[in-house]
C-alpha positions as CSV (number, residue, x, y, z in Angstrom):
1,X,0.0,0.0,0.0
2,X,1.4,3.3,-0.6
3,X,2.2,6.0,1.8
4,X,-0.8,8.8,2.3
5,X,0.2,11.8,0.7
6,X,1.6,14.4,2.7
7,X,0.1,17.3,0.8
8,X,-1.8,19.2,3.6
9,X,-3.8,22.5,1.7
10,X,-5.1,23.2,-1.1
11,X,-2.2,25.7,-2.5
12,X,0.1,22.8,-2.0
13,X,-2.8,20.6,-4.0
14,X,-2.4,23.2,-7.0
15,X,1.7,23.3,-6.7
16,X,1.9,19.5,-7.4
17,X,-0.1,19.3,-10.4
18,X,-2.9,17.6,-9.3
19,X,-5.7,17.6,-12.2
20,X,-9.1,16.6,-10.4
21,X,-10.8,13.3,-12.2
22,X,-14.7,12.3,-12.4
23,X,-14.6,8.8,-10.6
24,X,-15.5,7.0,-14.5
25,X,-12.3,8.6,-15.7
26,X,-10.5,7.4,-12.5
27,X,-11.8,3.4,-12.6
28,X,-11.3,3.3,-16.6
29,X,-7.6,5.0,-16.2
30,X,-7.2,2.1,-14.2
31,X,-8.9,-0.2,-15.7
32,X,-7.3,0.8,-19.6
33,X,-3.6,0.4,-17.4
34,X,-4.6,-3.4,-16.1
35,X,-5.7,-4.5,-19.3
36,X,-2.3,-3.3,-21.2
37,X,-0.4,-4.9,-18.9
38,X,-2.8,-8.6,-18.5
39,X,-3.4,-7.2,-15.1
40,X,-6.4,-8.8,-13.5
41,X,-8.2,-7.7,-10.5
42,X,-11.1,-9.9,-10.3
43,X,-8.3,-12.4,-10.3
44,X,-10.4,-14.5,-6.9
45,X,-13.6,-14.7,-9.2
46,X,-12.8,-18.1,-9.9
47,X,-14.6,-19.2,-13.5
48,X,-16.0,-15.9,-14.8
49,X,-12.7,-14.8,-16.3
50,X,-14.9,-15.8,-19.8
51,X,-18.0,-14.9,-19.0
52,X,-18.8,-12.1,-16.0
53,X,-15.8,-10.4,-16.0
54,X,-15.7,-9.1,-19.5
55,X,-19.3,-7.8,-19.2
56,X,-18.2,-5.8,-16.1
57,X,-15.1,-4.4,-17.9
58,X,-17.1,-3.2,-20.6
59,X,-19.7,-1.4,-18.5
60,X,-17.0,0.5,-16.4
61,X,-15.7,1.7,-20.5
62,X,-19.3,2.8,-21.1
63,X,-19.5,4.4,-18.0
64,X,-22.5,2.4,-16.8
65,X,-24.4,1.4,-13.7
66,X,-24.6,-2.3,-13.1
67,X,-27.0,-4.4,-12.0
68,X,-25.6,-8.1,-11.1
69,X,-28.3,-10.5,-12.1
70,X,-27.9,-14.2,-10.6
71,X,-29.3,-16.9,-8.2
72,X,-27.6,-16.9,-4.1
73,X,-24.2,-18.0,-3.8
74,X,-23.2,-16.6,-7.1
75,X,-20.5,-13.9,-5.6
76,X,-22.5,-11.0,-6.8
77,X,-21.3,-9.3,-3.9
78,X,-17.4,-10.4,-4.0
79,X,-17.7,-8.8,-7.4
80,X,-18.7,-5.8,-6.3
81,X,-16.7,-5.4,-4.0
82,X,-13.3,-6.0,-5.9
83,X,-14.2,-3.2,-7.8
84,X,-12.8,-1.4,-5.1
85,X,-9.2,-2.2,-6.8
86,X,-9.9,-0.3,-9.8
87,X,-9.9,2.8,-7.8
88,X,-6.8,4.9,-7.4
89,X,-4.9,4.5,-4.5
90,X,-5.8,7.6,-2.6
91,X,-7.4,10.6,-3.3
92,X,-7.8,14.0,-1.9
93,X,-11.0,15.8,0.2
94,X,-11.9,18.8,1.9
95,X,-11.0,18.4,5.5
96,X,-13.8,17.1,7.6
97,X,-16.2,16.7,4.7
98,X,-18.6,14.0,5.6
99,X,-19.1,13.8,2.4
100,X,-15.9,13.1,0.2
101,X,-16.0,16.2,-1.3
102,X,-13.1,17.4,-4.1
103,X,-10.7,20.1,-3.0
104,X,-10.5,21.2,-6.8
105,X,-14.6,20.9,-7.6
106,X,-16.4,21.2,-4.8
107,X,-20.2,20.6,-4.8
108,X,-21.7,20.9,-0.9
109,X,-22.5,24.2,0.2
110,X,-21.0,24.0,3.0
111,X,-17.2,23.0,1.3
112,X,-17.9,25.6,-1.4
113,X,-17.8,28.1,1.4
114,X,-15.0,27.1,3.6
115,X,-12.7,27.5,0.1
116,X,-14.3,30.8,0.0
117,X,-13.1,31.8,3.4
118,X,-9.9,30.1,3.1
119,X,-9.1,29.8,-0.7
120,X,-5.6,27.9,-0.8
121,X,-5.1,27.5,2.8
122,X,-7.9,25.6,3.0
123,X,-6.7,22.4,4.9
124,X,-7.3,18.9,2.7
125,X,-7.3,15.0,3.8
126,X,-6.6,12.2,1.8
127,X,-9.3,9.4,1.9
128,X,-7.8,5.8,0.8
129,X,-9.5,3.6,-1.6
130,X,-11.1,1.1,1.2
131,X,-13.1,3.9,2.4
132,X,-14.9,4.2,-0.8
133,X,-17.2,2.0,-0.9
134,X,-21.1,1.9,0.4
135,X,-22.7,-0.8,0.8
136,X,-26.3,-1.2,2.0
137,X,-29.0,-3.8,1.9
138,X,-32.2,-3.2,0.5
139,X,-34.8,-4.2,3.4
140,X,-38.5,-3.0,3.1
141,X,-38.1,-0.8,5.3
142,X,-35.3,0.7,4.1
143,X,-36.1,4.4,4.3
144,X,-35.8,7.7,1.4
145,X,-33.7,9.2,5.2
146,X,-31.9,6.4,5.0
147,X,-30.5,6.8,1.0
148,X,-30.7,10.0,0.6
149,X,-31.5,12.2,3.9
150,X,-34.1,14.5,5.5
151,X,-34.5,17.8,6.7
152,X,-33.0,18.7,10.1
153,X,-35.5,20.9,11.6
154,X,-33.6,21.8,14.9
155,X,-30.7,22.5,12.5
156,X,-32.7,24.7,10.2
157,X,-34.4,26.7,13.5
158,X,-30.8,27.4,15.0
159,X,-29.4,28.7,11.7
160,X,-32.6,30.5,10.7
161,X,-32.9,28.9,7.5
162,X,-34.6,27.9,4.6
163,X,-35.6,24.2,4.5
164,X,-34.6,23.9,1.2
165,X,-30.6,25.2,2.5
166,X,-28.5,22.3,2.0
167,X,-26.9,23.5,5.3
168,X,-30.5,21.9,7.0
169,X,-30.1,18.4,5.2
170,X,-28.9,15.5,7.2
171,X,-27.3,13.3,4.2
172,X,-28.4,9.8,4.1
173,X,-26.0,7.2,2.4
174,X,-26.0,8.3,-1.4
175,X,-25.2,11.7,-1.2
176,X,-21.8,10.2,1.6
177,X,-20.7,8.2,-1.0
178,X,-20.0,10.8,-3.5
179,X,-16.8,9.9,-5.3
180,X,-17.1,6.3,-4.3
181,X,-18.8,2.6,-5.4
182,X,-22.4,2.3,-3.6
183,X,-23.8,-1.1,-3.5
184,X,-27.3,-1.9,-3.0
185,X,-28.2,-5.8,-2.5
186,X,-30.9,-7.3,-3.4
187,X,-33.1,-4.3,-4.8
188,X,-36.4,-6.1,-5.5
189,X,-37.0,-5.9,-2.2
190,X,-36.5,-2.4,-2.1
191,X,-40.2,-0.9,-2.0
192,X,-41.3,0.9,-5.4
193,X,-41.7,4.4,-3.9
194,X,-38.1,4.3,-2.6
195,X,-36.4,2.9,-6.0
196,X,-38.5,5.8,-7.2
197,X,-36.4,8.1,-5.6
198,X,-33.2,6.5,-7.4
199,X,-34.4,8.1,-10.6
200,X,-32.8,11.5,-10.9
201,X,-30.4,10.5,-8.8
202,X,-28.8,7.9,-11.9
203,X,-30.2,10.4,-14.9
204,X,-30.3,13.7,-13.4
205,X,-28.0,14.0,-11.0
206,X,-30.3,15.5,-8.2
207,X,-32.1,14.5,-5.1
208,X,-35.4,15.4,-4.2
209,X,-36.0,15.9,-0.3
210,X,-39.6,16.6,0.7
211,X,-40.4,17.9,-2.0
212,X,-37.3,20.5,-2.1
213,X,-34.8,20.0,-5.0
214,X,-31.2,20.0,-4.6
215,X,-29.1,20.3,-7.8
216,X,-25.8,18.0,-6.6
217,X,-23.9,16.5,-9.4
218,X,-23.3,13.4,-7.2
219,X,-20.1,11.3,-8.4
220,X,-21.4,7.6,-7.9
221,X,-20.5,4.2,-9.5
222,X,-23.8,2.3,-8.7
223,X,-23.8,-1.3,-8.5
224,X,-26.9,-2.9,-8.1
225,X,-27.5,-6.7,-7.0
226,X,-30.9,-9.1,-7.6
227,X,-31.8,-12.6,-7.6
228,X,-34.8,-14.1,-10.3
229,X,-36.5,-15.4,-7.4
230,X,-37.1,-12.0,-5.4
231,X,-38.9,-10.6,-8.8
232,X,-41.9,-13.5,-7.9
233,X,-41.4,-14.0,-4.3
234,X,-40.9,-10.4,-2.7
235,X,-41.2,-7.9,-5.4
236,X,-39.9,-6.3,-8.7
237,X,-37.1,-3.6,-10.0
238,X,-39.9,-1.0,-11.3
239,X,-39.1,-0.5,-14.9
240,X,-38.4,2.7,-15.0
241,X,-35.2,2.5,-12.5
242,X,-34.5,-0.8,-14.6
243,X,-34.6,1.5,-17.7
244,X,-32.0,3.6,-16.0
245,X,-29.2,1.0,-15.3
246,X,-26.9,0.8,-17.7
247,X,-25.9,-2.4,-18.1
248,X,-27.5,-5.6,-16.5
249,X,-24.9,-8.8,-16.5
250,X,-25.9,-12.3,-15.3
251,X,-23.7,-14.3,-12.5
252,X,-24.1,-18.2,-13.0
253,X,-22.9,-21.4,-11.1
254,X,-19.4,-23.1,-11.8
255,X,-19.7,-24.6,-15.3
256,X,-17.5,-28.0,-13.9
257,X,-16.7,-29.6,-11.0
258,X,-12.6,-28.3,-11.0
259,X,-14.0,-24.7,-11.2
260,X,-16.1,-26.1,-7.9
261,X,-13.4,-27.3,-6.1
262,X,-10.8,-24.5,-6.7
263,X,-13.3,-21.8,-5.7
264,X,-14.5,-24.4,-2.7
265,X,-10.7,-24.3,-2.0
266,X,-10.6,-20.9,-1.4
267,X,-13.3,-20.0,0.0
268,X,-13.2,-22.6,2.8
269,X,-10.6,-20.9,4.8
270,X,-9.4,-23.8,6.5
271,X,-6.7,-23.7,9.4
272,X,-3.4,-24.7,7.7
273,X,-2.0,-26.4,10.4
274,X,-5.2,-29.2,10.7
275,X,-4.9,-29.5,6.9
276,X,-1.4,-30.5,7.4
277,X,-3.2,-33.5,10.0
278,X,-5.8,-34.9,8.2
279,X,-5.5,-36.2,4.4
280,X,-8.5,-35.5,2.2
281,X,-8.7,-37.4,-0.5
282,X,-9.1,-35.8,-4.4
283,X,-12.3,-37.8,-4.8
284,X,-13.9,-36.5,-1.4
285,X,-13.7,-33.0,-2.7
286,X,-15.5,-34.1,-5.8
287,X,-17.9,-35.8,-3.9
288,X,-18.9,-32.3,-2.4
289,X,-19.4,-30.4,-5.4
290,X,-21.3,-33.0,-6.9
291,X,-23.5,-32.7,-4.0
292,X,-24.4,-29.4,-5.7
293,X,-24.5,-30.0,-9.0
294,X,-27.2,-32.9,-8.0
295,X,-29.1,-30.4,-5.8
296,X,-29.1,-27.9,-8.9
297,X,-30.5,-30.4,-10.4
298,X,-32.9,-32.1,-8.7
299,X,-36.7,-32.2,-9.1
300,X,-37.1,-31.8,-4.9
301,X,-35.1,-28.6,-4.8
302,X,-36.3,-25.1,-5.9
303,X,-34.5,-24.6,-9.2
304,X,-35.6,-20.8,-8.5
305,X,-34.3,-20.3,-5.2
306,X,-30.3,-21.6,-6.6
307,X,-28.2,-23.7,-4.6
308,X,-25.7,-21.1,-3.1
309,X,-21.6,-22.0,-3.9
310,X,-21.5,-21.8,0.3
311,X,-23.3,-25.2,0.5
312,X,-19.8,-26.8,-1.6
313,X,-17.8,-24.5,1.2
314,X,-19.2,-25.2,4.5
315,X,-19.6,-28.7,4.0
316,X,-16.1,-29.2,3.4
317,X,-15.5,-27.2,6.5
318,X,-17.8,-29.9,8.2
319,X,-16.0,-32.4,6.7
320,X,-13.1,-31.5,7.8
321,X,-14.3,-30.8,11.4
322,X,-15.3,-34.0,11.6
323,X,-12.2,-35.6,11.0
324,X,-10.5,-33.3,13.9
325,X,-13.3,-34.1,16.6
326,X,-12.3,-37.9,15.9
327,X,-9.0,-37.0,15.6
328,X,-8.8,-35.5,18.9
329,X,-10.8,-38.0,20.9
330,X,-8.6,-40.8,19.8
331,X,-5.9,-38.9,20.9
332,X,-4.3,-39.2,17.2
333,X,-2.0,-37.3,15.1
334,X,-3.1,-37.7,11.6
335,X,-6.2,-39.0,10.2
336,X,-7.7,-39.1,6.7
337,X,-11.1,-38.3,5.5
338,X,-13.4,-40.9,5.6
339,X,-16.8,-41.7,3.3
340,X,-18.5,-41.5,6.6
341,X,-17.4,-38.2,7.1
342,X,-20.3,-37.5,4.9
343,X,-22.9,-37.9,7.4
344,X,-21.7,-34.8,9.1
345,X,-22.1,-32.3,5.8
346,X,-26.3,-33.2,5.9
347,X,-26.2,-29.8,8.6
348,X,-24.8,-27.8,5.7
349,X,-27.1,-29.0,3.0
350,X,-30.3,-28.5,5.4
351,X,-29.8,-25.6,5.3
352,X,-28.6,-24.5,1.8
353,X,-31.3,-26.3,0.0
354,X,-34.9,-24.8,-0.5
355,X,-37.5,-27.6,-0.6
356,X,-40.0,-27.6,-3.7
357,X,-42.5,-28.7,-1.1
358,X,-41.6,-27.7,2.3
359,X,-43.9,-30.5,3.5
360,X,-41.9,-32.8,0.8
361,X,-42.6,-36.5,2.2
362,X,-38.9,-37.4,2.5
363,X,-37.9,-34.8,4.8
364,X,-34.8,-32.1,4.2
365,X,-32.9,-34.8,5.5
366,X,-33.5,-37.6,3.8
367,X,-33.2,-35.3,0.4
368,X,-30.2,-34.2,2.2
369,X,-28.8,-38.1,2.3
370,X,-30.8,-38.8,-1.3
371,X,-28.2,-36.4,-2.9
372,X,-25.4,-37.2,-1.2
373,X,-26.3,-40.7,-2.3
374,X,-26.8,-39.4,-6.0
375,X,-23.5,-37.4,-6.1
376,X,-21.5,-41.1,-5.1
377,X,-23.6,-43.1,-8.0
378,X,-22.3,-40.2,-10.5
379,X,-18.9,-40.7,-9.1
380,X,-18.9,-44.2,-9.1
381,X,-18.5,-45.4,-12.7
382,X,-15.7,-43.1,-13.4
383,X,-13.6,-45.6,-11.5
384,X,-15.8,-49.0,-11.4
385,X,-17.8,-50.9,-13.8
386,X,-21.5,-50.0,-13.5
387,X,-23.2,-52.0,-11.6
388,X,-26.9,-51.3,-13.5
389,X,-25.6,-52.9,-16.7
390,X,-24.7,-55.9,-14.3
391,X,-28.7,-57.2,-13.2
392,X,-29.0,-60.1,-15.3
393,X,-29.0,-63.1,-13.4
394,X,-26.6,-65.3,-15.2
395,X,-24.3,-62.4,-15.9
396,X,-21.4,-62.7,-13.3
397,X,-20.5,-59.4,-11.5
398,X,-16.9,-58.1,-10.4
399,X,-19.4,-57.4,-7.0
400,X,-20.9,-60.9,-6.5
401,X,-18.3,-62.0,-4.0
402,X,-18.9,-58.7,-2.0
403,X,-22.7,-58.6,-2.3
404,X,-22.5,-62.6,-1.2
405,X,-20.0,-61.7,2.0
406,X,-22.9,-59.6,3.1
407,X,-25.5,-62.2,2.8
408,X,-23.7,-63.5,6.0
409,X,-22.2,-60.8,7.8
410,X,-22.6,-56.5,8.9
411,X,-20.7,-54.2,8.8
412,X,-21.1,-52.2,11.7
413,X,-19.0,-48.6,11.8
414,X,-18.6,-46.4,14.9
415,X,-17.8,-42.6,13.6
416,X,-15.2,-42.2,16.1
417,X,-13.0,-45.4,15.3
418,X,-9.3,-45.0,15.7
419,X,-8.0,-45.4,12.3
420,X,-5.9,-48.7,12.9
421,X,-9.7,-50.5,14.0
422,X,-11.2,-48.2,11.4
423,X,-8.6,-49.8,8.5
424,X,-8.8,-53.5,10.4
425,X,-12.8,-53.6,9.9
426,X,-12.9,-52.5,5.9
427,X,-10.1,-55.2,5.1
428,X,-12.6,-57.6,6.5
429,X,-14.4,-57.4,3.4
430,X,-11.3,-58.5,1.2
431,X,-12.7,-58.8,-2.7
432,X,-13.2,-55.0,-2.1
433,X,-9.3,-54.4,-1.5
434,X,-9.2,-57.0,-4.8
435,X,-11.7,-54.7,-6.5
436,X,-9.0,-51.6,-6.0
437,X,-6.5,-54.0,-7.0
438,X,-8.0,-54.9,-10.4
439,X,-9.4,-51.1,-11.3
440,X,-6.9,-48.5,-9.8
441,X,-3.8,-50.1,-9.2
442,X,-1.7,-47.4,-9.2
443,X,-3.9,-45.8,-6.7
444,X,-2.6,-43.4,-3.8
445,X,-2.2,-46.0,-0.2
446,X,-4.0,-42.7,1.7
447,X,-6.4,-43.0,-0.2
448,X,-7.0,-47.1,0.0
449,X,-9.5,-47.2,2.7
450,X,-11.5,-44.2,1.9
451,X,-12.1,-46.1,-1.9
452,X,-13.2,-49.2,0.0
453,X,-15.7,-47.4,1.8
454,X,-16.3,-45.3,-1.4
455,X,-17.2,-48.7,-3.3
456,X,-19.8,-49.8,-0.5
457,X,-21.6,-46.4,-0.2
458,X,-21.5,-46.9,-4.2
459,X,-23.2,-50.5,-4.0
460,X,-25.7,-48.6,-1.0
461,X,-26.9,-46.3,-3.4
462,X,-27.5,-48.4,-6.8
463,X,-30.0,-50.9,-3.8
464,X,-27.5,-53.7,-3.7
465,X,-26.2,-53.4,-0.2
466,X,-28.4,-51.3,2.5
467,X,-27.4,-48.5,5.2
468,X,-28.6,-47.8,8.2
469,X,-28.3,-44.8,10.0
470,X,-27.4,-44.7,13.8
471,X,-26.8,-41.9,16.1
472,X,-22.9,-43.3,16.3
473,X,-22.3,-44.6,12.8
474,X,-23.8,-46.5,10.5
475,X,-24.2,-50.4,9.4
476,X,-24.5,-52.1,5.9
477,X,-26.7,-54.8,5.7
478,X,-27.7,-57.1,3.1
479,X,-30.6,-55.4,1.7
480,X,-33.1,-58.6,1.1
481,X,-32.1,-59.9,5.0
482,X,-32.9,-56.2,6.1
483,X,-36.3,-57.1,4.3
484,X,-37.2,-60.3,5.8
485,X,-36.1,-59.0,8.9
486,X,-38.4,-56.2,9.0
487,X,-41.3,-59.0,8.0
């Protein structure tokens, strides 16, 4: 970060040269300089360097206002709030102005008439580029006070004047962020009458306070942010404010499961040091972004509503969390993710996932368990045969001598085994280590016993072995003894 600027007046401001700069012709100066020189700063906004990012270059060039268009969990909000970067490092304001106001062009009354008084000894700060941007969220009962401002009548009484004086105005957000990015999220549900009062303030640059009218050439970058699902659910953009915002660019989903997992990756913000102590496997991490790739897709879950990218985040951070508590009872040293570390991401899913039918006969959990179930049967014949190709009777299966050691025995699975009992018990079922043997031989030993458990979960979900669901583990059972049982 550079040093603040030790120019204190405004006769020093002059001396150097400085050349005051609209804030468009400040963020496209920077943005024109990053661009020559393959300079990125949305460089975090993992899989929209194609698609997102361009659109948002291009409205900065036309000197628009933006409105980010997408579903939850679409980092509408990280976007705007990297735009921060493309603003120059720091810039200069009349001393105690509350509301960023340029030594050089003035525009509040009451700055206007300090430089009067003082002309070139007025005294100047320098305001740093984190302290440029507003951001508010747009609640119903989010008030015109609270954008823009309202009259201050024990001011106006004091100083004997007009209620139209700007000198009487207490300045709501907008007119403080002069000079600087404003963010408003999630503008449908701002009510009508106060987007109407957004109007002049985008064309016209002026703001309308009970009924007075202030001329102020206010210096914004607006970004907006909406989801779909707020135009049915809680309300609309009215069309003439939509008419008014320069460019509107859709946010979307990762387009692949390695875009998931790098942005997962970073997002998670996992200690360093407990990474270092538990090994998770390459194919658990694909496990929990296929999680939300089968939620996007799935008929039980509002397509509408999305399927936010901090379902993929916090259940790795579960996952992970699980491993340490088990890790830390058994008084252990390492450990390595295990397939039934999976039970412990159904908190993250429950509540990440809006229900078609909130009534839905299977519960959030079950659907919670149903996709985890359908991301492992997606996974599975990337690595194994497919077992639904393998149902004719007199067609011999590389799972038969699995499927038949289950006929006779369980296996039961406490979520807190050390891992020399946990790696004892899967080794029972030996043609499973064979199956590994046969299909990934050149496979990673870490990951050995989290594949063997991988391959029974994977015979769980396409109904040839059964699981049941304890509150300290689980068991698979032969699914047609777990039948004659419950006869």
């Amino acid at each position: 970060m550079m040093k603040k600027p030790t120019i204190k007046t405004i006769g020093e401001l002059k001396a150097s040269n400085y050349k005051s700069k609209t804030l468009n012709e400040e963020i496209t100066k920077n943005l024109r300089l990053n661009l020559s020189k393959g300079v990125n700063v949305f460089s975090d906004l993992i899989g929209y360097e194609e698609t997102v990012v361009p659109s948002v270059e291009r409205a900065f060039l036309s000197n628009h206002s933006i409105n980010l268009l997408g579903l939850r969990g679409q980092a509408k909000t990280k976007l705007a709030r990297t735009c921060v970067d493309l603003l120059d490092e720091w810039i200069p304001i009349v001393k105690y102005s509350e509301t960023n106001d340029d030594p050089i062009n003035p525009i509040f009354k009451s700055s206007i008439e300090k430089i009067k008084i003082n002309g070139d000894k007025t005294e100047i700060d320098w305001l740093h580029k984190s302290e440029r941007f507003y951001e508010k969220l747009a609640t119903p009962d989010v008030t015109v006070s609270d954008l823009i401002g309202d009259i201050d009548p024990i001011k106006a009484t004091n100083l004997k004047l007009s209620y139209s004086d700007q000198e009487v105005i207490h300045f709501g957000l907008i007119p403080r962020a002069h000079r600087s990015i404003f963010v408003l999220n999630e503008l449908p549900d701002l009510q009508p009458r106060i987007q109407v009062s957004l109007f002049s303030i985008l064309e016209e640059k002026e703001i309308q306070i009970r009924g007075f009218k202030v001329r102020l050439p206010l210096d914004i970058q607006f970004i907006f942010t909406s989801n779909p699902e707020d135009y049915t659910n809680r309300g609309t953009i009215v069309t003439p404010l939509k008419d008014r915002i320069g460019s509107q660019i859709l946010t979307h989903y990762p387009e692949s499961v390695e875009i998931a997992k790098k942005i997962t990756e970073q997002e998670s913000k996992i200690n360093s040091k407990i990474i270092s102590q538990i090994h998770i496997p390459e194919i658990a991490r694909d496990i929990i972004e296929q999680i939300s790739f089968e939620a996007r897709e799935s008929d039980l879950v509002d397509s509408k509503s999305g399927v936010s990218a901090r379902m993929s985040i916090t259940s790795l951070q579960n996952l992970v969390s699980s491993a340490e508590r088990r890790m830390i009872i058994n008084n252990e040293k390492q450990t390595i993710i295990r397939m039934s570390d999976f039970n412990s991401v159904i908190s993250s899913i429950n509540g990440k996932v809006e229900l078609v039918y909130e009534g839905e006969e299977e519960g959030a959990e079950q659907v919670s368990y149903n996709l985890i179930s359908d991301a492992i049967k997606s996974l599975f014949n990337k690595y194994f045969p497919k077992i639904e190709k393998l149902s004719k009777p007199d067609e011999v299966s590389p799972y038969d001598s699995i499927l038949e050691w289950f006929t006779q025995k369980q296996l039961i699975m406490n979520d807190n085994l050390k891992n020399e009992e946990y790696e004892e018990l899967l080794l029972e079922v030996k043609d499973a280590s064979l199956l590994l043997d046969n299909y990934l031989p050149e496979l990673d030993e870490n990951d050995k016993f989290f594949f063997i458990e991988f391959i029974l979960w994977g015979l769980e979900g396409f109904n040839k072995l059964s699981i049941l669901r304890t509150n300290n583990g689980i068991e698979f059972k032969d699914p047609f003894n777990n039948f004659i049982n419950k006869i």
